[in-house]
Predicted model as a PDB file, atoms N, CA, C, CB and O in Angstrom, pLDDT in the B-factor column:
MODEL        1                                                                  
ATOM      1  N   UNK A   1       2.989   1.340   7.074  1.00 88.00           N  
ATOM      2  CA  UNK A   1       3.498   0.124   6.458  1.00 88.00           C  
ATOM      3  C   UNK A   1       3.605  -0.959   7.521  1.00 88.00           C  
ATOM      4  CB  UNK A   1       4.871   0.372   5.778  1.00 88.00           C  
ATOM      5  O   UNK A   1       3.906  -0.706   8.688  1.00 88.00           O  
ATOM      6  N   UNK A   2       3.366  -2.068   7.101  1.00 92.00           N  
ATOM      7  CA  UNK A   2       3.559  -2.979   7.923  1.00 92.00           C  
ATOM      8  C   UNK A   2       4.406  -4.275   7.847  1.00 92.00           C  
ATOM      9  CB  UNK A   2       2.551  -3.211   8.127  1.00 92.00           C  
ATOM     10  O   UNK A   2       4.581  -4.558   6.662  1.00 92.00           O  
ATOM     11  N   UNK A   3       5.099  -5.320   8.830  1.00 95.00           N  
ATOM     12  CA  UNK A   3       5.641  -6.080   8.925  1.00 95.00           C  
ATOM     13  C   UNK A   3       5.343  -7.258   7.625  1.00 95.00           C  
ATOM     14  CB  UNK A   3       5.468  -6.268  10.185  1.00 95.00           C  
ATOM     15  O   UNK A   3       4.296  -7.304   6.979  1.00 95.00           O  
ATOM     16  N   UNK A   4       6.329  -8.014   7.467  1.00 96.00           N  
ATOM     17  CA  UNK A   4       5.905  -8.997   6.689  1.00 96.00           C  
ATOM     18  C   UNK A   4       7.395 -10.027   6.492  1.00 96.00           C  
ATOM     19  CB  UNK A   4       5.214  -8.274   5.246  1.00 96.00           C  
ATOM     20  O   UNK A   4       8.475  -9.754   5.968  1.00 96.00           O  
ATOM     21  N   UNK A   5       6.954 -11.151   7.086  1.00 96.00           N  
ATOM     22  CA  UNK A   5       7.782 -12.221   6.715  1.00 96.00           C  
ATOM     23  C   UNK A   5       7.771 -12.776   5.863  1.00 96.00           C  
ATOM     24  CB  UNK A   5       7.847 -12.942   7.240  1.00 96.00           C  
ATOM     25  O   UNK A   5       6.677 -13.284   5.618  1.00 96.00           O  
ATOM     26  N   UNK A   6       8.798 -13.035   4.958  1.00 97.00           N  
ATOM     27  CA  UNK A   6       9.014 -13.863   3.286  1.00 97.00           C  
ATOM     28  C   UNK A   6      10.530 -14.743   3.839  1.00 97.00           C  
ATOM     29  CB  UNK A   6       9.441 -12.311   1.416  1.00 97.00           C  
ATOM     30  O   UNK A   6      11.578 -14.328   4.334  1.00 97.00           O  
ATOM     31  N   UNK A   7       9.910 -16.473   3.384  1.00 96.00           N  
ATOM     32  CA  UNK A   7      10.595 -17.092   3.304  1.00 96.00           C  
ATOM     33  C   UNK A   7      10.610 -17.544   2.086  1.00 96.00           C  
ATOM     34  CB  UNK A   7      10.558 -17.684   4.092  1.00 96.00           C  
ATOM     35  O   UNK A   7       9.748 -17.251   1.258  1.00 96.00           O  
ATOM     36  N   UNK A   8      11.663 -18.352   1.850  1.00 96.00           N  
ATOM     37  CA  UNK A   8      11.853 -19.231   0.188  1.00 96.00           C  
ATOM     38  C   UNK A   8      10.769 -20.487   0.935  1.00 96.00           C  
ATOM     39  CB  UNK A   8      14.146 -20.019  -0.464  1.00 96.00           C  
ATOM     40  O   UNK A   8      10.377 -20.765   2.069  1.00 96.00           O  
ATOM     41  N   UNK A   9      10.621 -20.910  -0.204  1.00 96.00           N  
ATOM     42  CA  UNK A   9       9.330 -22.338   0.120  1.00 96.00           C  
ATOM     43  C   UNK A   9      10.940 -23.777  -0.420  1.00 96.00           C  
ATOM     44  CB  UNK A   9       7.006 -22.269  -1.826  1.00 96.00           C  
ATOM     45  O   UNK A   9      11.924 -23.588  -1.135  1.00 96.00           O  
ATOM     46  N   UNK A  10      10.537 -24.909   0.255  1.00 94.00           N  
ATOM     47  CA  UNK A  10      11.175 -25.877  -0.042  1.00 94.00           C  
ATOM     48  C   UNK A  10      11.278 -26.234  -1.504  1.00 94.00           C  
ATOM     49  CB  UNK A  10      10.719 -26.759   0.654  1.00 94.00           C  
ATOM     50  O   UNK A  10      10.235 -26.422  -2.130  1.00 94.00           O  
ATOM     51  N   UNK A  11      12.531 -26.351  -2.139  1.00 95.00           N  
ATOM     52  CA  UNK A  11      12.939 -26.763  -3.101  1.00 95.00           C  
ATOM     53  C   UNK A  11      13.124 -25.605  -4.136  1.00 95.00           C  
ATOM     54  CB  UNK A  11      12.173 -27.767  -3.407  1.00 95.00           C  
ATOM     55  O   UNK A  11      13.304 -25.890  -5.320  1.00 95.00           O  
ATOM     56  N   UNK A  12      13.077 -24.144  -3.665  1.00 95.00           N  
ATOM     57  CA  UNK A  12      12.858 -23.048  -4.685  1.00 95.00           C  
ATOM     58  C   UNK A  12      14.537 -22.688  -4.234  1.00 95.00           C  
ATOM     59  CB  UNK A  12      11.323 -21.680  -4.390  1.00 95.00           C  
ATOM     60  O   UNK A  12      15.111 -22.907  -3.167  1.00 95.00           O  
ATOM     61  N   UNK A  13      15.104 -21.975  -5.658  1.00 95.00           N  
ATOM     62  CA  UNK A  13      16.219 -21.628  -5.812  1.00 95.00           C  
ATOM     63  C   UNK A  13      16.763 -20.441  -5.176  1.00 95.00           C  
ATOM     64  CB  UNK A  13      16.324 -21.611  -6.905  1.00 95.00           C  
ATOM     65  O   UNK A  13      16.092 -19.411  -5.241  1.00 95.00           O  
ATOM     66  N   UNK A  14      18.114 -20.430  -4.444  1.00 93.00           N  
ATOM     67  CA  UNK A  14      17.885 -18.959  -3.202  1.00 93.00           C  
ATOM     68  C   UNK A  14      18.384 -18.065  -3.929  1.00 93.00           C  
ATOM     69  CB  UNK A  14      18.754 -18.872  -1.557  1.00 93.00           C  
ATOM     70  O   UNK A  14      18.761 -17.078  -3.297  1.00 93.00           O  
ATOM     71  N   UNK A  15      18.683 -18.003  -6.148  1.00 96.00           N  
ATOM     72  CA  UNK A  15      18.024 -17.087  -6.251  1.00 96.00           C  
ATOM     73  C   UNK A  15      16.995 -16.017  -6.583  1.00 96.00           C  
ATOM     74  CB  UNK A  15      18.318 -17.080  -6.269  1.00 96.00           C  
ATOM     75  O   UNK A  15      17.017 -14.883  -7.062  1.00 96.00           O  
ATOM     76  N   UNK A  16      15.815 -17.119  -5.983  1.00 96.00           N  
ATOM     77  CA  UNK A  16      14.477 -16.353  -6.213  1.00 96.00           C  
ATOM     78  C   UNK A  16      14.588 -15.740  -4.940  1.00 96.00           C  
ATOM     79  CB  UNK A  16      13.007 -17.228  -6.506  1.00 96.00           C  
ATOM     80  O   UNK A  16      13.633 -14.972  -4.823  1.00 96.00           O  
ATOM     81  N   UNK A  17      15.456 -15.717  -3.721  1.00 95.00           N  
ATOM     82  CA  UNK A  17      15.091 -14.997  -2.475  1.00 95.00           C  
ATOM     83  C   UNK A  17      15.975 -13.420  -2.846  1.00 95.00           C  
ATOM     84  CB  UNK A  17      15.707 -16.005  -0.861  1.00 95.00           C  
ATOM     85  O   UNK A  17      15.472 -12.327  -2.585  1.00 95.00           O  
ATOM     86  N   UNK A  18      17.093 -13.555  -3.367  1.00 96.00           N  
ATOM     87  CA  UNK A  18      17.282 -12.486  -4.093  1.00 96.00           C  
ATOM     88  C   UNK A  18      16.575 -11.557  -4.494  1.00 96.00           C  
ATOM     89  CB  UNK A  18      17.627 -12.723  -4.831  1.00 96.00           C  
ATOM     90  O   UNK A  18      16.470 -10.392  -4.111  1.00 96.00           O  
ATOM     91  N   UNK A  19      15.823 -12.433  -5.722  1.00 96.00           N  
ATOM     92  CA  UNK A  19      14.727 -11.263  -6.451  1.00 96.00           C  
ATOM     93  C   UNK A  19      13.970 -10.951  -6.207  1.00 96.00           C  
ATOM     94  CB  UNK A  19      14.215 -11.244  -7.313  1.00 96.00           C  
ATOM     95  O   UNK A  19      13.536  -9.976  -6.821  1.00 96.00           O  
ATOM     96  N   UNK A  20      12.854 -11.780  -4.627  1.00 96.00           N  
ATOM     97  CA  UNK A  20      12.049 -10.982  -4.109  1.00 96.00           C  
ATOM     98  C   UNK A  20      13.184 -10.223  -3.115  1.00 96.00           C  
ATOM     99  CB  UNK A  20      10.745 -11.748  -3.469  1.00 96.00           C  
ATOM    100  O   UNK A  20      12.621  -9.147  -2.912  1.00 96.00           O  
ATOM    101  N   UNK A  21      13.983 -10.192  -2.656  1.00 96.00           N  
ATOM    102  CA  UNK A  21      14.639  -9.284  -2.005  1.00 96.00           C  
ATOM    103  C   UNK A  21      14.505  -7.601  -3.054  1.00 96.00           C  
ATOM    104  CB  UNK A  21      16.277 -10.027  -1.783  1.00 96.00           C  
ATOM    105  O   UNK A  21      13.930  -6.690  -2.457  1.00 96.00           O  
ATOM    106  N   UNK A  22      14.890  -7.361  -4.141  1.00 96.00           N  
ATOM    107  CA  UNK A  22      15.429  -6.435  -5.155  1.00 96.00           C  
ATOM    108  C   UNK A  22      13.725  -6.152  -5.425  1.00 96.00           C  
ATOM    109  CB  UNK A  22      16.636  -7.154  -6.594  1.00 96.00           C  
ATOM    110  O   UNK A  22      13.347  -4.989  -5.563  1.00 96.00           O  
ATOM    111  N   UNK A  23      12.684  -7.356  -5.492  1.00 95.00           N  
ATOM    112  CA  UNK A  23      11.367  -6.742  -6.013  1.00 95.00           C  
ATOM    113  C   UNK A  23      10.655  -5.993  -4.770  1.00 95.00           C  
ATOM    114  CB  UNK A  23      10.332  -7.968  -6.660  1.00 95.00           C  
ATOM    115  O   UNK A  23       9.660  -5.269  -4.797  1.00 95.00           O  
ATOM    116  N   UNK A  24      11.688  -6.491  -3.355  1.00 95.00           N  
ATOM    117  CA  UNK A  24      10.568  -6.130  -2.395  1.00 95.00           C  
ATOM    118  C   UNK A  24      11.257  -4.060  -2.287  1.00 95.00           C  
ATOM    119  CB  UNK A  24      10.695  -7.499  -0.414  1.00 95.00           C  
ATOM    120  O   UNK A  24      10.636  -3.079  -1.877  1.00 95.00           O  
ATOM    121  N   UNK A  25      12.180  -4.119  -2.647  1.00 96.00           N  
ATOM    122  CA  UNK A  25      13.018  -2.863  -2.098  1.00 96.00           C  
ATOM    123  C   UNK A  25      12.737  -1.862  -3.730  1.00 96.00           C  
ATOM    124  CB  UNK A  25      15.160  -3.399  -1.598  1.00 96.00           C  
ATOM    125  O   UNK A  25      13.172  -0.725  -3.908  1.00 96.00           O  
ATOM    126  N   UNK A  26      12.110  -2.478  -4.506  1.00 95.00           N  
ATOM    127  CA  UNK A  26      12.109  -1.648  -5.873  1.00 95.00           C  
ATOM    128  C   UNK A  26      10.663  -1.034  -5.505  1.00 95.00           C  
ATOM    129  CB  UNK A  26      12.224  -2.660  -7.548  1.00 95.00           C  
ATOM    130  O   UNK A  26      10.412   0.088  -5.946  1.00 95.00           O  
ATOM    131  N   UNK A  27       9.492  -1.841  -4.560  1.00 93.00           N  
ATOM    132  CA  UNK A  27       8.010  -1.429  -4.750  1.00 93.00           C  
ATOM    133  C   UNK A  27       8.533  -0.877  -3.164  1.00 93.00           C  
ATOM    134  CB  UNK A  27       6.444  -2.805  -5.114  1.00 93.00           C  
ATOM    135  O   UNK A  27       7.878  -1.540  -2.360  1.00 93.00           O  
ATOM    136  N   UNK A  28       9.203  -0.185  -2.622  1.00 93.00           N  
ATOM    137  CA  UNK A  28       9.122   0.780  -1.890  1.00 93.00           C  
ATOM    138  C   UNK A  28       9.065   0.081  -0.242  1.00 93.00           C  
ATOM    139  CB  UNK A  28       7.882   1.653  -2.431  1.00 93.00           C  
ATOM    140  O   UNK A  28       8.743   0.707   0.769  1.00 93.00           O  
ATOM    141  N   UNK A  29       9.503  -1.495  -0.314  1.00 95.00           N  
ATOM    142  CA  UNK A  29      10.182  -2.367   0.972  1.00 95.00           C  
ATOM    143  C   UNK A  29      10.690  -1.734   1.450  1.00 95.00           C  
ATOM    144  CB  UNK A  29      11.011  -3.397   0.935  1.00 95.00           C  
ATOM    145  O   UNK A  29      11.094  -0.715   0.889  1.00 95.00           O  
ATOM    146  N   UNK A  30      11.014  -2.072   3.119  1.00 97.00           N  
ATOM    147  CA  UNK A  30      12.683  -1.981   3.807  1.00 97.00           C  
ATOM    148  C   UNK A  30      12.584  -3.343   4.583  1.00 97.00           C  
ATOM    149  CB  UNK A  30      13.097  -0.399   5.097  1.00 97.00           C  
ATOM    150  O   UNK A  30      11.853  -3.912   5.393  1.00 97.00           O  
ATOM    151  N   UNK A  31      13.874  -3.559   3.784  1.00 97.00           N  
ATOM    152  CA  UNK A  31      14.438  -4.978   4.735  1.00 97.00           C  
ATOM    153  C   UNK A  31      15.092  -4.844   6.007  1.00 97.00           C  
ATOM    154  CB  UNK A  31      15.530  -5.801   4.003  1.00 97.00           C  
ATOM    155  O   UNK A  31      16.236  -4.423   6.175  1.00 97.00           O  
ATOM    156  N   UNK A  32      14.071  -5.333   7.127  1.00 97.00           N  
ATOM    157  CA  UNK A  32      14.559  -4.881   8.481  1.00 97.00           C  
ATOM    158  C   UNK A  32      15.443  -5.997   8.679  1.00 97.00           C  
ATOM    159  CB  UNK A  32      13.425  -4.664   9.694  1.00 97.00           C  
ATOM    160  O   UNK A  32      16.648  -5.808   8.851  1.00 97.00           O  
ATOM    161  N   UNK A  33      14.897  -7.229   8.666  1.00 96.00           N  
ATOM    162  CA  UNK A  33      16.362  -8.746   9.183  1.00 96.00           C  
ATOM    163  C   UNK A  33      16.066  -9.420   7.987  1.00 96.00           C  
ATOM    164  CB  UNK A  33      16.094 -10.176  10.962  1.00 96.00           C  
ATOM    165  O   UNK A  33      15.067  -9.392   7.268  1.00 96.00           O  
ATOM    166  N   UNK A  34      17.326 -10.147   7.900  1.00 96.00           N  
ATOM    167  CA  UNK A  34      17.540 -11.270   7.133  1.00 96.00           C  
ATOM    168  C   UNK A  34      17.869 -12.364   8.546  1.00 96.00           C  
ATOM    169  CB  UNK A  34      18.897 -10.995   5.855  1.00 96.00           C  
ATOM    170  O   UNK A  34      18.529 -12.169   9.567  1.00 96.00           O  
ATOM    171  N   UNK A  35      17.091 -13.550   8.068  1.00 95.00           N  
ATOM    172  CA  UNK A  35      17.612 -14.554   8.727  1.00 95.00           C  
ATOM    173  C   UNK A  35      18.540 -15.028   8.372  1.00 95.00           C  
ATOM    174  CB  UNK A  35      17.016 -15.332   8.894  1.00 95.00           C  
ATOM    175  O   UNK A  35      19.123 -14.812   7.309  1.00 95.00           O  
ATOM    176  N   UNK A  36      18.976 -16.144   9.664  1.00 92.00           N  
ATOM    177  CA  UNK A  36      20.077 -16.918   9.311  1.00 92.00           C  
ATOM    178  C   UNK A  36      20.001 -18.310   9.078  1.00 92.00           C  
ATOM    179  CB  UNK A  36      20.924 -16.770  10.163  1.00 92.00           C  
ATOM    180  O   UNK A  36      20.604 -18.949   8.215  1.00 92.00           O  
ATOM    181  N   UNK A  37      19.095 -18.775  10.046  1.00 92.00           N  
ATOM    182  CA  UNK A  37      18.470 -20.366  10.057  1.00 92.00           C  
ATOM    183  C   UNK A  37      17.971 -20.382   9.285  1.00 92.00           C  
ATOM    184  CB  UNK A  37      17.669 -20.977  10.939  1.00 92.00           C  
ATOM    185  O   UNK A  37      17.825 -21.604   9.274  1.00 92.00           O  
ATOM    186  N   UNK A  38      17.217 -19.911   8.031  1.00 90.00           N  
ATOM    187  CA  UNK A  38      16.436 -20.002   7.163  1.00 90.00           C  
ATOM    188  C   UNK A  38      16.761 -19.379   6.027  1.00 90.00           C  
ATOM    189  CB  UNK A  38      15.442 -19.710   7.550  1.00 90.00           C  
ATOM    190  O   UNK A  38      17.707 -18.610   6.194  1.00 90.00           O  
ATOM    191  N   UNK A  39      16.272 -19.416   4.748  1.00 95.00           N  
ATOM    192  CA  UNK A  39      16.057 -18.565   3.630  1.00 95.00           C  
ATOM    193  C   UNK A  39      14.818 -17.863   4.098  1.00 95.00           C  
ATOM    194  CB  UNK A  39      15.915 -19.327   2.216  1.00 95.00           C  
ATOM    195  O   UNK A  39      13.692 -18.321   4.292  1.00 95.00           O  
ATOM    196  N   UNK A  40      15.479 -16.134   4.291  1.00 96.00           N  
ATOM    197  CA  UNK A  40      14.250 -15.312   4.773  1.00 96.00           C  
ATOM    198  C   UNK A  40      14.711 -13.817   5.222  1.00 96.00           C  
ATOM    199  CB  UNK A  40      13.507 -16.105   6.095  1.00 96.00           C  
ATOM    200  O   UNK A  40      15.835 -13.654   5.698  1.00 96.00           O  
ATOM    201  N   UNK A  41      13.722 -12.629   5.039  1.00 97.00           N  
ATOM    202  CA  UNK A  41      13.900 -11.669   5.532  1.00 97.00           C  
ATOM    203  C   UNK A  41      12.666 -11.296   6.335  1.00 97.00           C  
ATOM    204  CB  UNK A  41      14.326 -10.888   4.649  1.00 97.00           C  
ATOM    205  O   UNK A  41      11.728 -12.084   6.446  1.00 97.00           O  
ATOM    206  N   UNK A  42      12.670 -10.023   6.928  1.00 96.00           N  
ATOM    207  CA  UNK A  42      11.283  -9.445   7.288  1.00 96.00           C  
ATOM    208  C   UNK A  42      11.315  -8.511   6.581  1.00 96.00           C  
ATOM    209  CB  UNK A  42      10.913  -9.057   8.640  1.00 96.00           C  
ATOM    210  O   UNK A  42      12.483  -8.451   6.196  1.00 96.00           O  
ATOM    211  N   UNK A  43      10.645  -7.548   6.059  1.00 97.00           N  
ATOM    212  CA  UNK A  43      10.520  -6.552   5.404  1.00 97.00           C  
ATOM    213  C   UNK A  43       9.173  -5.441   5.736  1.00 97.00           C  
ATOM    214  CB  UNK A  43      10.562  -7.125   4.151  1.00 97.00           C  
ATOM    215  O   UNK A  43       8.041  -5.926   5.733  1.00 97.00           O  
ATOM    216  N   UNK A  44       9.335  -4.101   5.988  1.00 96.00           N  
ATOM    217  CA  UNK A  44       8.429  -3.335   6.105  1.00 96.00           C  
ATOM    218  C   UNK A  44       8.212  -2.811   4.749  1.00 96.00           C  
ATOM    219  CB  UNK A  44       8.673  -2.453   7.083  1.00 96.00           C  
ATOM    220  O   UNK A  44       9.060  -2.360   3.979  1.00 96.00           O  
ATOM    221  N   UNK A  45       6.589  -2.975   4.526  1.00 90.00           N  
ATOM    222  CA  UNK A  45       6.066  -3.205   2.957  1.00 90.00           C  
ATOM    223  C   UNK A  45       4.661  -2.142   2.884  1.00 90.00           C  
ATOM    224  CB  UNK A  45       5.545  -5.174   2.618  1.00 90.00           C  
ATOM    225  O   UNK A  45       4.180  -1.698   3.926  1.00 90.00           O  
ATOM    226  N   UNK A  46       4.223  -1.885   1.851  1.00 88.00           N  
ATOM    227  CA  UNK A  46       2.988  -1.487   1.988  1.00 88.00           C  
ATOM    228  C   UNK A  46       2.012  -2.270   2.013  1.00 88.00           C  
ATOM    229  CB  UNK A  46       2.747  -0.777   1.263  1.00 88.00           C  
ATOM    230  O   UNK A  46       2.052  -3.423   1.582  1.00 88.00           O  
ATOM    231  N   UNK A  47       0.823  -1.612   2.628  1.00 85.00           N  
ATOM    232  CA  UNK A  47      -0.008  -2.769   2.599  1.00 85.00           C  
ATOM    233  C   UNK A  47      -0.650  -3.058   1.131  1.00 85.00           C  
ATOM    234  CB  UNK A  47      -1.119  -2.570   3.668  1.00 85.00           C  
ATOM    235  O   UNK A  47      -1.062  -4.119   0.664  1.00 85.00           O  
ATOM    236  N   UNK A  48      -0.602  -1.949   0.647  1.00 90.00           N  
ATOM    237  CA  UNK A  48      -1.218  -2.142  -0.767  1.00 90.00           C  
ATOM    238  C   UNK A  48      -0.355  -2.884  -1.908  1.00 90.00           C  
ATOM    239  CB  UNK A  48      -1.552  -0.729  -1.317  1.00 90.00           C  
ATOM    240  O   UNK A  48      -0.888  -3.514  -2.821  1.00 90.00           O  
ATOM    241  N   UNK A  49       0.770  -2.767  -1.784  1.00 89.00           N  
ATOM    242  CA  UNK A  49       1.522  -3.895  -2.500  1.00 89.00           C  
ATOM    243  C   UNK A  49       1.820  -4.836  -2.131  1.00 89.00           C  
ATOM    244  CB  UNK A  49       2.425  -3.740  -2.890  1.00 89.00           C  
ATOM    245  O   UNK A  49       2.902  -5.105  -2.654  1.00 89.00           O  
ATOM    246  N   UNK A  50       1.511  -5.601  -1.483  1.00 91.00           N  
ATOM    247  CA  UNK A  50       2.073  -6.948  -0.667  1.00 91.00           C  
ATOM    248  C   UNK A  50       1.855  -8.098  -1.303  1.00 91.00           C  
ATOM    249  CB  UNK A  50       1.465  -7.196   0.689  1.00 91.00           C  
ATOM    250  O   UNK A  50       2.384  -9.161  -0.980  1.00 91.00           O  
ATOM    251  N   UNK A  51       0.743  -7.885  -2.620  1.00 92.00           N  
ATOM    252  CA  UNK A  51       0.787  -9.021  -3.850  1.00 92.00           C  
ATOM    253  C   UNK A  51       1.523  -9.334  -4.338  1.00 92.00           C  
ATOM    254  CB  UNK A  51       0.315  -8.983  -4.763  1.00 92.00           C  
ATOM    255  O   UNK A  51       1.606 -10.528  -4.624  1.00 92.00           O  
ATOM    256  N   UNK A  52       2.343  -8.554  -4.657  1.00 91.00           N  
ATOM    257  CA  UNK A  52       4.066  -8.245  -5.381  1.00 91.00           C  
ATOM    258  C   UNK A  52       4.333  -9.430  -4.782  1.00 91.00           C  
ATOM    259  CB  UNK A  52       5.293  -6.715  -4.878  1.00 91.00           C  
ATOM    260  O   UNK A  52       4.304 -10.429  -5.501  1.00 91.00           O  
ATOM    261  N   UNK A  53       4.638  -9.577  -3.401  1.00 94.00           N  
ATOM    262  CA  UNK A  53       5.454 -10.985  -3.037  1.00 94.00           C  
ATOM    263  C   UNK A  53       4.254 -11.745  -2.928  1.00 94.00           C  
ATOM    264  CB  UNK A  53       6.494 -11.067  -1.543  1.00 94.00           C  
ATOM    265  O   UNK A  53       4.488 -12.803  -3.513  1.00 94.00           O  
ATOM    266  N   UNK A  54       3.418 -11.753  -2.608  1.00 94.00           N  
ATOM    267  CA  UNK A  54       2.588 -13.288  -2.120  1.00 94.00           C  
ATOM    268  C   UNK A  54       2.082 -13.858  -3.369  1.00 94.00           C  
ATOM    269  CB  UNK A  54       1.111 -13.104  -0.991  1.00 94.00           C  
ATOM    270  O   UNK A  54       1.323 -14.799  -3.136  1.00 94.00           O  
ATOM    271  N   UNK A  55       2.225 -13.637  -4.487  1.00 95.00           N  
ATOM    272  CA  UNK A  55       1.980 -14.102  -5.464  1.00 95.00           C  
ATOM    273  C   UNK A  55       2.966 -14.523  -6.369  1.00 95.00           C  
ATOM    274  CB  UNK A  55       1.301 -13.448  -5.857  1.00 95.00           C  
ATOM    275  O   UNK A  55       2.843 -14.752  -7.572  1.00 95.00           O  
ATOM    276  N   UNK A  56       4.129 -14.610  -5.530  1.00 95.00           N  
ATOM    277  CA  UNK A  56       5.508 -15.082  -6.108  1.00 95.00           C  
ATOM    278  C   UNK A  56       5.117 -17.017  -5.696  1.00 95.00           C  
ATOM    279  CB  UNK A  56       7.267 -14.104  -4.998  1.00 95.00           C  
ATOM    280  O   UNK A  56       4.692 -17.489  -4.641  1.00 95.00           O  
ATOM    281  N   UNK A  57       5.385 -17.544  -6.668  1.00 96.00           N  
ATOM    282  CA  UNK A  57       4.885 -19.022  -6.216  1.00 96.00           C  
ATOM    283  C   UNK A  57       6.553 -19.657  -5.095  1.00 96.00           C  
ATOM    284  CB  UNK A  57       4.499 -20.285  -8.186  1.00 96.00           C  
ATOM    285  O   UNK A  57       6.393 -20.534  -4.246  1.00 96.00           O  
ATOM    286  N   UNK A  58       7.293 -19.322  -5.226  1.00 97.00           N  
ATOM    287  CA  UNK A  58       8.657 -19.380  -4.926  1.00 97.00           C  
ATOM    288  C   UNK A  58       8.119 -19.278  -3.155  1.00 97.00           C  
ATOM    289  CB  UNK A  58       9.800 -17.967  -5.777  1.00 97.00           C  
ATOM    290  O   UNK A  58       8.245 -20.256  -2.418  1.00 97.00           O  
ATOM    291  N   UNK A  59       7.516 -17.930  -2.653  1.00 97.00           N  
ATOM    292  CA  UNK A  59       7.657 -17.612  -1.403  1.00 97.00           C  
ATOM    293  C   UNK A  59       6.518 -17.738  -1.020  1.00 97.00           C  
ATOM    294  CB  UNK A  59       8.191 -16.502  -1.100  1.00 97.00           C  
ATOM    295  O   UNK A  59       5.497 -17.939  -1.678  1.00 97.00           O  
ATOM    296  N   UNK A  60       6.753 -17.551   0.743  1.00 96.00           N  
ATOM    297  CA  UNK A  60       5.952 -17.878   1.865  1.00 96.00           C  
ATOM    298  C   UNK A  60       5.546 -16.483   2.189  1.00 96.00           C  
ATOM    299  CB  UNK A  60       6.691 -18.704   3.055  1.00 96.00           C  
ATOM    300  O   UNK A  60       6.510 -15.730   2.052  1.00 96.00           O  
ATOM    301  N   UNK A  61       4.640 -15.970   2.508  1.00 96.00           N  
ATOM    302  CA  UNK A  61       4.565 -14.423   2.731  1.00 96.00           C  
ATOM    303  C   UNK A  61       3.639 -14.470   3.958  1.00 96.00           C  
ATOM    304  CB  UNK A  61       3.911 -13.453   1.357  1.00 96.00           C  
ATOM    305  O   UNK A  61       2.515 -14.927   3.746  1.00 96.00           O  
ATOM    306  N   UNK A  62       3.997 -13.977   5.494  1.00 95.00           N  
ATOM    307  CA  UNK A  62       2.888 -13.802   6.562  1.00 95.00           C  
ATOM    308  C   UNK A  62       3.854 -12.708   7.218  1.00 95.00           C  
ATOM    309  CB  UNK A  62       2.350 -15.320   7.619  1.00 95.00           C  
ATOM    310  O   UNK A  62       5.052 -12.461   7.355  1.00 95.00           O  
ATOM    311  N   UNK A  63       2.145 -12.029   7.653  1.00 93.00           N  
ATOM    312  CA  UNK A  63       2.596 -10.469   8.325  1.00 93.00           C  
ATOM    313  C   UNK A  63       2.875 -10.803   9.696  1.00 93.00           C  
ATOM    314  CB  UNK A  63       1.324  -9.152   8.307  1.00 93.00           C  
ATOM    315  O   UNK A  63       2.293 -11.604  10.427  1.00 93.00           O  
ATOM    316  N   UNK A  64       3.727 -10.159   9.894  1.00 90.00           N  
ATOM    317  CA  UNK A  64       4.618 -10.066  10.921  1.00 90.00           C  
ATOM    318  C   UNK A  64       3.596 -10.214  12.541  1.00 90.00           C  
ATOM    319  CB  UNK A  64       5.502  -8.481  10.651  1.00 90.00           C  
ATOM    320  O   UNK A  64       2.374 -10.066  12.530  1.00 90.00           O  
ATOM    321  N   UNK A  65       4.385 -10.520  13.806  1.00 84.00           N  
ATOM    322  CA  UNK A  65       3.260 -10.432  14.675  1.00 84.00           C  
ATOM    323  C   UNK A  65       3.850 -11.071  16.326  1.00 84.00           C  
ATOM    324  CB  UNK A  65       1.894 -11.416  13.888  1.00 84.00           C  
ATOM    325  O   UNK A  65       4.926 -11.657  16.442  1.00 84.00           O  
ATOM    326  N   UNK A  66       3.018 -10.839  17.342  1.00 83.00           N  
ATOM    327  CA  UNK A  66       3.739 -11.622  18.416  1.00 83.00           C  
ATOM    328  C   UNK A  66       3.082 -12.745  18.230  1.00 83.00           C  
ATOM    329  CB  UNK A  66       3.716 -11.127  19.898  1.00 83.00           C  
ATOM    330  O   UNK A  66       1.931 -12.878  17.814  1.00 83.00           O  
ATOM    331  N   UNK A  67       3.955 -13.672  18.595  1.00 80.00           N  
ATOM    332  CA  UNK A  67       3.691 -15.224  18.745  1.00 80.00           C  
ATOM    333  C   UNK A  67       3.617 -15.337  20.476  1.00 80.00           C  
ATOM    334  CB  UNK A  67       5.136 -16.305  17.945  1.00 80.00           C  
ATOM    335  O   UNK A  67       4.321 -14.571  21.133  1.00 80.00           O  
ATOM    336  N   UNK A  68       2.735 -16.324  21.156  1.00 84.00           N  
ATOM    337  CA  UNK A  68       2.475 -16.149  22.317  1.00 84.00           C  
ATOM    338  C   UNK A  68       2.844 -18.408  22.939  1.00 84.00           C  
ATOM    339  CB  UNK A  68       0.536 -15.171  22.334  1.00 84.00           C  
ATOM    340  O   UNK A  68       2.072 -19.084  22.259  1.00 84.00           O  
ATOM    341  N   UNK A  69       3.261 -18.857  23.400  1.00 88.00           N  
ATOM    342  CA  UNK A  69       3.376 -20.335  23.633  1.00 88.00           C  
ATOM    343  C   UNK A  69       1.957 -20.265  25.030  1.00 88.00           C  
ATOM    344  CB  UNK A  69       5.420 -20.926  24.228  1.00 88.00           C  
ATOM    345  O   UNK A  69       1.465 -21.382  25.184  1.00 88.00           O  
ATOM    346  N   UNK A  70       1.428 -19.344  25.810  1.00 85.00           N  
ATOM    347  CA  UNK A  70       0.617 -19.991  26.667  1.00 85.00           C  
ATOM    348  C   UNK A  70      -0.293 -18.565  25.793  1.00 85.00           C  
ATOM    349  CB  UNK A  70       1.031 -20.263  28.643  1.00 85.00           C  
ATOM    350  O   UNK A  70       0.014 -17.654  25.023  1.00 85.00           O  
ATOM    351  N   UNK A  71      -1.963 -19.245  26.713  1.00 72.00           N  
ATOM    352  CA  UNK A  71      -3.029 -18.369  26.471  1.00 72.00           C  
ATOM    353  C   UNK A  71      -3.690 -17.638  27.556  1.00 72.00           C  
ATOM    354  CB  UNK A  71      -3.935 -19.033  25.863  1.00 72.00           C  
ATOM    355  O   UNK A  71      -4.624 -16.876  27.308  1.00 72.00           O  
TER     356      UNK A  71                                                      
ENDMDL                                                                          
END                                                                             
């Protein structure tokens, strides 16, 4: 399973972050963090269900990863 960041998108109600919270943990999620600065969790997901959320129009969905500032 792999990483996956879900944020709420601007102007969506936080509680659609709820229900992908409850949809991500019903198709067999684990919510590793919830943020704080943001509407958002990370969640370890399958890869084969990961439509479940990215096809929520509400959320932002990108797999998890190192971010690097030089190359």
């Amino acid at each position: 399973m792999a990483l996956f960041n879900v944020t709420l998108k601007t102007g969506s109600s936080p509680d659609e972050l709820v229900k992908a919270k409850e949809k991500a943990t019903s198709q067999g999620g684990v919510i590793k963090h919830e943020f704080t600065l943001y509407p958002g969790f990370t969640v370890e997901f399958p890869d084969d269900k990961i439509n479940v959320l990215e096809t929520d129009q509400h959320l932002n969905v990108e797999q998890d990863g190192v971010v690097t500032t030089q190359s």
